[in-house]
OpenMM code with the backbone's topology and positions (N, CA, C; nanometers):
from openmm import Vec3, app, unit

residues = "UNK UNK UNK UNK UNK UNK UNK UNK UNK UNK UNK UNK UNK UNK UNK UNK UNK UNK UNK UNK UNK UNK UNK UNK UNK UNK UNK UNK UNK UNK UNK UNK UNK UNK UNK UNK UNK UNK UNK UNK UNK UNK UNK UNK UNK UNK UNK UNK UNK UNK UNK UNK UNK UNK UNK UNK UNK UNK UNK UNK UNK UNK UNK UNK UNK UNK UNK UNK UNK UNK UNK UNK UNK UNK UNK UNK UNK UNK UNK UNK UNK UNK UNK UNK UNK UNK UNK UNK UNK UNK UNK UNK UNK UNK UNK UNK UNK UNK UNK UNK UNK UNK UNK UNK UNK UNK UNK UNK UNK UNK UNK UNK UNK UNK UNK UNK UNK UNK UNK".split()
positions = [
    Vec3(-2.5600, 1.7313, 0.6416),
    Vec3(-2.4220, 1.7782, 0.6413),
    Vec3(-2.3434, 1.7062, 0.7503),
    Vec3(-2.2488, 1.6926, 0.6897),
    Vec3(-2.1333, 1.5771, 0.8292),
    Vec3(-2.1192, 1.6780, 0.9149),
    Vec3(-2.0979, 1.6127, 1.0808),
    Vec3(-2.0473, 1.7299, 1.1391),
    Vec3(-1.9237, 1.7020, 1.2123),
    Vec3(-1.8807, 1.5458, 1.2617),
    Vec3(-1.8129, 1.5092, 1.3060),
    Vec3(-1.6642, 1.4707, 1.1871),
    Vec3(-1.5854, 1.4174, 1.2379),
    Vec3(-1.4411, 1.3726, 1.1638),
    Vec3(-1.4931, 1.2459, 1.1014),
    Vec3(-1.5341, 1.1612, 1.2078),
    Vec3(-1.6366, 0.9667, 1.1219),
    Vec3(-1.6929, 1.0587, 0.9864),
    Vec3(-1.8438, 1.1405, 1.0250),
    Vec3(-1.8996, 1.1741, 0.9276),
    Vec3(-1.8303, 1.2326, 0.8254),
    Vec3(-1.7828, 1.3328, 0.8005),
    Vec3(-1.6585, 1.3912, 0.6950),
    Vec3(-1.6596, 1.2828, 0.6660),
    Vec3(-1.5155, 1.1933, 0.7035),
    Vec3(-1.4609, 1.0653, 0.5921),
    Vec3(-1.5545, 0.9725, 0.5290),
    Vec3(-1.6478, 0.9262, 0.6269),
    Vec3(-1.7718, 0.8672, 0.5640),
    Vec3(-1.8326, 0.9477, 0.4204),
    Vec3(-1.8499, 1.0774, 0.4392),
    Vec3(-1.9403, 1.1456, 0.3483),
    Vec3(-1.7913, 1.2108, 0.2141),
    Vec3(-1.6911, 1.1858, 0.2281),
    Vec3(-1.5730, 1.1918, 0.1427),
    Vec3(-1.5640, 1.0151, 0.0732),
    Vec3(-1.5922, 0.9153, 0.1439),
    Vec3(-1.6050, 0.7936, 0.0644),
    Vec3(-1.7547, 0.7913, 0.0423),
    Vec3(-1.8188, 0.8456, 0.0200),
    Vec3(-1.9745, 0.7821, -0.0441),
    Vec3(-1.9431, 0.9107, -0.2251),
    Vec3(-1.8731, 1.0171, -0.1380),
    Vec3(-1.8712, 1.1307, -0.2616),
    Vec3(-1.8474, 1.1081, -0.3807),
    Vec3(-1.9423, 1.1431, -0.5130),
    Vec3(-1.9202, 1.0551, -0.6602),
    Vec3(-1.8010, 1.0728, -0.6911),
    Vec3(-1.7206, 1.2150, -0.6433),
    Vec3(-1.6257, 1.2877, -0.7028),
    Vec3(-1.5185, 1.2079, -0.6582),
    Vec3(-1.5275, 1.1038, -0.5675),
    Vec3(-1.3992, 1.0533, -0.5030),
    Vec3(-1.3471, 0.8813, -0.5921),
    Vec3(-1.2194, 0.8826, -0.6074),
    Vec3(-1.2441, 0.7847, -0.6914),
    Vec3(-1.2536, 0.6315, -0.5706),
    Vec3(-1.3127, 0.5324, -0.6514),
    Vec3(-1.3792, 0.4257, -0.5551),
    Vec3(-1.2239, 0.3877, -0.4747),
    Vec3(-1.1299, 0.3802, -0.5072),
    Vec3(-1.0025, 0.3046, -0.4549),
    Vec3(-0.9262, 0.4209, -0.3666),
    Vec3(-0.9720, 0.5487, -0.3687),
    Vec3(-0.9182, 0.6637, -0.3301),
    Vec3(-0.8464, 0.6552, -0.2177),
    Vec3(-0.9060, 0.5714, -0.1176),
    Vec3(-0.8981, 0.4981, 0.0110),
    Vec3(-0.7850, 0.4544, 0.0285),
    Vec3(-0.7558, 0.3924, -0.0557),
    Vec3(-0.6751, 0.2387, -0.0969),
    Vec3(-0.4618, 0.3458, -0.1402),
    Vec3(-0.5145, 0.4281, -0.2322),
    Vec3(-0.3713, 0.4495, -0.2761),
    Vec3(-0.3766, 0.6245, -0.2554),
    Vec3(-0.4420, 0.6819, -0.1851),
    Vec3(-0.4316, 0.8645, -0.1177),
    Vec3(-0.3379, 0.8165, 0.0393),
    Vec3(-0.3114, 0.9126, 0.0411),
    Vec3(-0.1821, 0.9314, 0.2026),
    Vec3(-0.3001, 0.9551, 0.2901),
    Vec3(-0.2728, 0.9511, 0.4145),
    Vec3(-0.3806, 0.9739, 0.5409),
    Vec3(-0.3506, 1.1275, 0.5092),
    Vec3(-0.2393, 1.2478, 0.4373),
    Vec3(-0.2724, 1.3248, 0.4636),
    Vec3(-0.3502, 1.3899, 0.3879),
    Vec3(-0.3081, 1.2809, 0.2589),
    Vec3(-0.3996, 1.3692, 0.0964),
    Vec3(-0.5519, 1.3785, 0.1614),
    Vec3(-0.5992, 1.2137, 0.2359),
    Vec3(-0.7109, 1.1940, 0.2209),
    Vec3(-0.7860, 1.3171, 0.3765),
    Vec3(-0.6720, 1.3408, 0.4522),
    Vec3(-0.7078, 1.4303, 0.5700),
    Vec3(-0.7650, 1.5775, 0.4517),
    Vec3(-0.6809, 1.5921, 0.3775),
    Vec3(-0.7111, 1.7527, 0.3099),
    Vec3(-0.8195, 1.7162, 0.2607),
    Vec3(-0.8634, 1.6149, 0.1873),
    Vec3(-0.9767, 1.6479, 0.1419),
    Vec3(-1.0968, 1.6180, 0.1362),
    Vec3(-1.0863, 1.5167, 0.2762),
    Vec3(-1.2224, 1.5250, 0.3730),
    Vec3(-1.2440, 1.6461, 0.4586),
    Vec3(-1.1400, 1.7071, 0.4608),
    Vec3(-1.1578, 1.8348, 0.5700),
    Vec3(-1.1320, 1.7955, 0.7376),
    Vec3(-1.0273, 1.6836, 0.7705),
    Vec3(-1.0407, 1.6729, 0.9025),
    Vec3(-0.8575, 1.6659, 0.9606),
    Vec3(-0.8057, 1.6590, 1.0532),
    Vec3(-0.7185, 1.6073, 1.1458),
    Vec3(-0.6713, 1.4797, 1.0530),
    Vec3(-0.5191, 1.4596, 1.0567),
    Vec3(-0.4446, 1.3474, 0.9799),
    Vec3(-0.4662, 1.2294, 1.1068),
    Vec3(-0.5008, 1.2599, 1.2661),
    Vec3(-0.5621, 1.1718, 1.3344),
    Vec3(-0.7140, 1.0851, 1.3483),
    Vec3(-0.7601, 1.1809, 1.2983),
    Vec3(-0.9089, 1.1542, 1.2455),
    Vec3(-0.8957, 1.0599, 1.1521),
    Vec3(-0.8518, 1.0597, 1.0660),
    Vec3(-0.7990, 0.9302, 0.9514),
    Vec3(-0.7218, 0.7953, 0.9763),
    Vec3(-0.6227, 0.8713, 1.0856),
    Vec3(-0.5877, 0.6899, 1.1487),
    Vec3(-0.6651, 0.6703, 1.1868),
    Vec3(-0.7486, 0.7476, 1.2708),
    Vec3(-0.8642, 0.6440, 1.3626),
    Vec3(-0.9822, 0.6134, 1.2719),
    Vec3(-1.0200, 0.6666, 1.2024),
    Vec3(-1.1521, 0.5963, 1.1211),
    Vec3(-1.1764, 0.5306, 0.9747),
    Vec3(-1.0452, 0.5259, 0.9350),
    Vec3(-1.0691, 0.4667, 0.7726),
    Vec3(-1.0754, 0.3820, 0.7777),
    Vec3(-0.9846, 0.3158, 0.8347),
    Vec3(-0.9616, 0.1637, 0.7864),
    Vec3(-1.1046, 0.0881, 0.8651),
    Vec3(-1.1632, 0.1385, 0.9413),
    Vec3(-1.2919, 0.0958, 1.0268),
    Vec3(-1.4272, 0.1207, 0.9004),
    Vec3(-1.4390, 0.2415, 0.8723),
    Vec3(-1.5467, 0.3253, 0.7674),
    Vec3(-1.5135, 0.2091, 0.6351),
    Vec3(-1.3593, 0.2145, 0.5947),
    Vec3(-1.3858, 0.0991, 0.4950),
    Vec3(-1.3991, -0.0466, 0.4778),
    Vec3(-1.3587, -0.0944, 0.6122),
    Vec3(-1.4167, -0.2108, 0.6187),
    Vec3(-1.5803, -0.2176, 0.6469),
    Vec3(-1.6432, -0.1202, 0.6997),
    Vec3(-1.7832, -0.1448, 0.7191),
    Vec3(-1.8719, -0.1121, 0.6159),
    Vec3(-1.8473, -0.0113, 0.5148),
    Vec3(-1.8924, 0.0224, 0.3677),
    Vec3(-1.8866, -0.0186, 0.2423),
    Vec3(-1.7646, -0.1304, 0.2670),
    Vec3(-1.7148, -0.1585, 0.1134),
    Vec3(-1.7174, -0.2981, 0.1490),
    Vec3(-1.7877, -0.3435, 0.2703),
    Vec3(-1.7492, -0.4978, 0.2996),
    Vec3(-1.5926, -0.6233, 0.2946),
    Vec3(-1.4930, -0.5405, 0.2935),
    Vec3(-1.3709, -0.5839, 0.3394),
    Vec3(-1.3573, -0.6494, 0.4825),
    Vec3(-1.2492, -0.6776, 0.5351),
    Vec3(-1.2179, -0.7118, 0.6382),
    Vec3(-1.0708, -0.6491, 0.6709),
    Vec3(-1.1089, -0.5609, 0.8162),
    Vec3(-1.0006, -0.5195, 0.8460),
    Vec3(-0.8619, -0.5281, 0.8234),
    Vec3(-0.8247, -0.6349, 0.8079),
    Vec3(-0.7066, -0.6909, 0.8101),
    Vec3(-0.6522, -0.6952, 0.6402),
    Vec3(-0.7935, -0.6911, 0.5097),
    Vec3(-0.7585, -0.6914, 0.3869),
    Vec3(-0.7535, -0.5188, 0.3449),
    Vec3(-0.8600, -0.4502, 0.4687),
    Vec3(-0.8232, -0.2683, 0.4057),
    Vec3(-0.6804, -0.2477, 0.4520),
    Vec3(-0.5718, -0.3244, 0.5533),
    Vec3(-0.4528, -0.2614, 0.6293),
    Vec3(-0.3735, -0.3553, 0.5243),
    Vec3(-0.3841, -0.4432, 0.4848),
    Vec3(-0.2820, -0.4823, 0.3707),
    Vec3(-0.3027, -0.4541, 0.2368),
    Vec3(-0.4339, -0.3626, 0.2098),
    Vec3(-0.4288, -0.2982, 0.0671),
    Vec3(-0.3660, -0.1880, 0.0716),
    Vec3(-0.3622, -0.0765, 0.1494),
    Vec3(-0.3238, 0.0224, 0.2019),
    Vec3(-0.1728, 0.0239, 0.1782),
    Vec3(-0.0998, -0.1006, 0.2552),
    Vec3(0.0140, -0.1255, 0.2574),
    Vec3(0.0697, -0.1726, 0.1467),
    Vec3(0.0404, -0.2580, 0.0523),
    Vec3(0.0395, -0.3025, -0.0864),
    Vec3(0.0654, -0.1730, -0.2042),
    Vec3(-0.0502, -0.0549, -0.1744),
    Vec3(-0.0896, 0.0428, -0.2569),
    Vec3(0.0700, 0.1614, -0.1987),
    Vec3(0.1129, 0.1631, -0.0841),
    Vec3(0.2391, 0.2138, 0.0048),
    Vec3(0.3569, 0.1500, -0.0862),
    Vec3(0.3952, 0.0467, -0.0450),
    Vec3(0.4702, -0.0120, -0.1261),
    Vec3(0.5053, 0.0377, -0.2765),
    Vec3(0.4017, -0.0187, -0.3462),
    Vec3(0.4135, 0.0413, -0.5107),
    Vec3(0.4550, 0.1984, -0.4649),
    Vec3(0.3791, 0.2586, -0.4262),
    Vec3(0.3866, 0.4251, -0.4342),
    Vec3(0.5672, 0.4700, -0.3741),
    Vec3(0.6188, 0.4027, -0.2735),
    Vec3(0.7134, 0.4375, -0.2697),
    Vec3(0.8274, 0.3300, -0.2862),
    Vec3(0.7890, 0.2154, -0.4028),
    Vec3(0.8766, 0.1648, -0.5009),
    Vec3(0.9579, 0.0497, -0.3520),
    Vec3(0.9382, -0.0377, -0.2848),
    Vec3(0.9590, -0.0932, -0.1726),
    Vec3(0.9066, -0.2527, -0.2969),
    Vec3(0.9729, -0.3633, -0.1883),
    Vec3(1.0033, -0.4665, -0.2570),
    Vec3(0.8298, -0.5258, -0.2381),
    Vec3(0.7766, -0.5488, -0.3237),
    Vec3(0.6261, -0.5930, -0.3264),
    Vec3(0.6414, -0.7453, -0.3005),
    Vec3(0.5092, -0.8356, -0.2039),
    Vec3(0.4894, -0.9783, -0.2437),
    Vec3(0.5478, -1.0456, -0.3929),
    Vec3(0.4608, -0.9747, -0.4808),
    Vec3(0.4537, -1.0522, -0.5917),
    Vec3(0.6412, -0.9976, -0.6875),
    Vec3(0.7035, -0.8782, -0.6244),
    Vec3(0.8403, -0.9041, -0.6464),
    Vec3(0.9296, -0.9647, -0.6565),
    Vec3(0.8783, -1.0050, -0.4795),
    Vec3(0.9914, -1.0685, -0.3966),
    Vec3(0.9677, -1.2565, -0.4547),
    Vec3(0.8784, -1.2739, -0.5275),
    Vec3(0.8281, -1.4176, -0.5438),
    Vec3(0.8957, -1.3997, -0.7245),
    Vec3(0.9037, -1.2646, -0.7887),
    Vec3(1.0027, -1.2826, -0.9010),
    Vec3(1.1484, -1.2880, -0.8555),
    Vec3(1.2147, -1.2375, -0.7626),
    Vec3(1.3898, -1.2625, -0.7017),
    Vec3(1.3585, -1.3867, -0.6790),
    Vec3(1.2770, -1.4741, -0.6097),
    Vec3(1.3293, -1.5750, -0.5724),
    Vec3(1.3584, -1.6687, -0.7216),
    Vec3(1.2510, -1.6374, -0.8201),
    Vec3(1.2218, -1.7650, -0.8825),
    Vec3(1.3934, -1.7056, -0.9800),
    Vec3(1.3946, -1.5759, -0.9729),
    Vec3(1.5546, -1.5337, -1.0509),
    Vec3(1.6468, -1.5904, -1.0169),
    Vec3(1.6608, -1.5571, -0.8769),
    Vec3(1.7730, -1.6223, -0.8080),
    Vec3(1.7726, -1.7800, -0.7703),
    Vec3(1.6527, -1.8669, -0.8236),
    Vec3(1.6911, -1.9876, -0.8176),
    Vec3(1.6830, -2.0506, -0.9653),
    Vec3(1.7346, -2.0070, -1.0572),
    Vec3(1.7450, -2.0184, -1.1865),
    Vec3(1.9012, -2.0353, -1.1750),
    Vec3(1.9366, -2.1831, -1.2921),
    Vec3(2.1060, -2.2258, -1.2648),
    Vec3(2.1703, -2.1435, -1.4191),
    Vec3(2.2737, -2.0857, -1.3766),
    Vec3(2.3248, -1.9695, -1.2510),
    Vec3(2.2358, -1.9013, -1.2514),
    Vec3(2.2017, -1.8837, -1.1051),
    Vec3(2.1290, -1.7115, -1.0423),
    Vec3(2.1486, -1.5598, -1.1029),
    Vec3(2.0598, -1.5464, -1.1310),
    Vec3(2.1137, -1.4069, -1.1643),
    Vec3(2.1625, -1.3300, -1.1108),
    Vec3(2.2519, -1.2323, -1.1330),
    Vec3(2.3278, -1.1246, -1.0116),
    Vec3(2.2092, -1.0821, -0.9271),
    Vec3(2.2891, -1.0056, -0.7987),
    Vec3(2.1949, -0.9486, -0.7622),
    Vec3(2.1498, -0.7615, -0.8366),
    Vec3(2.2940, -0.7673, -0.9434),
    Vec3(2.2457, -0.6516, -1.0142),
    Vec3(2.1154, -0.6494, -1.0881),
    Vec3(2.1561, -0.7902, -1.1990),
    Vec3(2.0586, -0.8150, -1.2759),
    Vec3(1.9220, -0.8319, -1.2016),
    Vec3(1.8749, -0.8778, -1.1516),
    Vec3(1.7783, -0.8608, -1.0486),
    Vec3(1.7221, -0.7444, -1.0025),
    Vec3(1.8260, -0.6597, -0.9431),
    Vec3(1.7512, -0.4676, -0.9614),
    Vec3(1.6987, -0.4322, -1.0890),
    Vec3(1.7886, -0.4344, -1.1696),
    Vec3(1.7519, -0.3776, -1.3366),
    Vec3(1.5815, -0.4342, -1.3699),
    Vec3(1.5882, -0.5950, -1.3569),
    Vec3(1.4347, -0.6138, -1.3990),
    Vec3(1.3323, -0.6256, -1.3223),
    Vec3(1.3795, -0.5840, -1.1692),
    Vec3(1.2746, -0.5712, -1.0581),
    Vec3(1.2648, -0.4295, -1.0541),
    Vec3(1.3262, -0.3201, -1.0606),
    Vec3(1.3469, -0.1934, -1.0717),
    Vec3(1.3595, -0.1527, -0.9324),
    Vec3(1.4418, -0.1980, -0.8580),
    Vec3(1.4404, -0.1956, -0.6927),
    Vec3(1.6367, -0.1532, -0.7166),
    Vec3(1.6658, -0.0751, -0.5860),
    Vec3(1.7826, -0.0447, -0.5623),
    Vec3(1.8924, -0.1854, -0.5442),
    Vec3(1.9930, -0.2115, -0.5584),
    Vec3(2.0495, -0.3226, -0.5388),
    Vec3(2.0757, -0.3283, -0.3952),
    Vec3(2.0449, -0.2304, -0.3161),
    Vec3(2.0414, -0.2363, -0.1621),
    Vec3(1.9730, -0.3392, -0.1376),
    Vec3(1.8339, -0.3098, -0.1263),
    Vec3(1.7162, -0.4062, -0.1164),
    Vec3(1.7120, -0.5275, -0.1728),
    Vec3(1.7738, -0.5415, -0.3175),
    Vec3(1.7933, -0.6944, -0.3294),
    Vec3(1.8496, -0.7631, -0.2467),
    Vec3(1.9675, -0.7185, -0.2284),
    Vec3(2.1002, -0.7802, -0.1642),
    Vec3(2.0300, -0.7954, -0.0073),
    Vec3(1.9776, -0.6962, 0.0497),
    Vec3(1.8986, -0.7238, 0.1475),
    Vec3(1.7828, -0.8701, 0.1437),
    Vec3(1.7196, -0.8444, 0.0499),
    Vec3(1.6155, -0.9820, 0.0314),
    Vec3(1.6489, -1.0731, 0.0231),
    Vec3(1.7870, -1.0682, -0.0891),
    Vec3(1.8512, -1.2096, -0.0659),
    Vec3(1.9328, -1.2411, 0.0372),
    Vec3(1.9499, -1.1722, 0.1277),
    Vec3(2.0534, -1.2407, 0.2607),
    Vec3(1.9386, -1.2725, 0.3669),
    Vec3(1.7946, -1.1820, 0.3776),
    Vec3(1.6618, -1.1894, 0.4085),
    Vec3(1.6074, -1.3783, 0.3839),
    Vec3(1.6565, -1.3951, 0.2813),
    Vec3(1.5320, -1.5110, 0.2397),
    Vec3(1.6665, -1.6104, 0.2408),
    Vec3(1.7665, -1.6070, 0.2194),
    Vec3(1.8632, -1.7251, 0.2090),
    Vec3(1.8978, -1.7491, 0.0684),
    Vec3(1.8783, -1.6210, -0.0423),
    Vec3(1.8895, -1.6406, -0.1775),
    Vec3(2.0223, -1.6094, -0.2209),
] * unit.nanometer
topology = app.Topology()
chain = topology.addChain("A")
for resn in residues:
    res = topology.addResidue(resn, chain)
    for name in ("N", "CA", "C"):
        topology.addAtom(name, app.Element.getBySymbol(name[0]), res)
């Protein structure tokens, strides 16, 4: 039986019931409720527990995390921001409306990306 906060999250990612990516796209607080520990306990040990269990590298569990953030709260993704550009360098550019509509992003954030990137 876990007894510590490490053990919990450890023994919440080995659990069949947990899905394998659970890690990847749950909130530190979903994943705090249902390891049973402190939403501090989770900053401090996931991204460590999953790089040492699943053979990642630190730096690829903190940009999946962030990737899986993104989508979840609809924020301009890599592979978005690489469709505005190739939009907006198409002769004529597309608005920056047209660009929200088929990126599905607020025209805030476009207009932001494109004054961001020089588009």
């Amino acid at each position: 039986m876990a007894n510590n906060a490490k053990e919990k999250i450890q023994a919440w990612l080995d659990n069949p019931n947990t899905p394998y990516d659970a890690w990847e796209n749950l909130t530190y607080d979903e994943i705090a409720d249902q390891a049973g520990v402190g939403r501090s306990s989770v900053d401090r040990h996931l991204v460590i527990l999953v790089a040492r269990t699943r053979g990642y590298e630190v730096a690829e569990v903190k940009a999946r995390r962030k990737a899986a953030w993104y989508d979840r709260v609809d924020r301009m993704t890599d592979e978005k921001l690489e469709r505005l550009k190739a939009y907006r360098s198409q002769d004529p550019p597309l608005s920056y409306e047209e660009c929200a509509v088929r990126l599905d992003q607020s025209l805030w954030s476009v207009k932001y990306h494109c004054e961001k990137n020089n588009l």
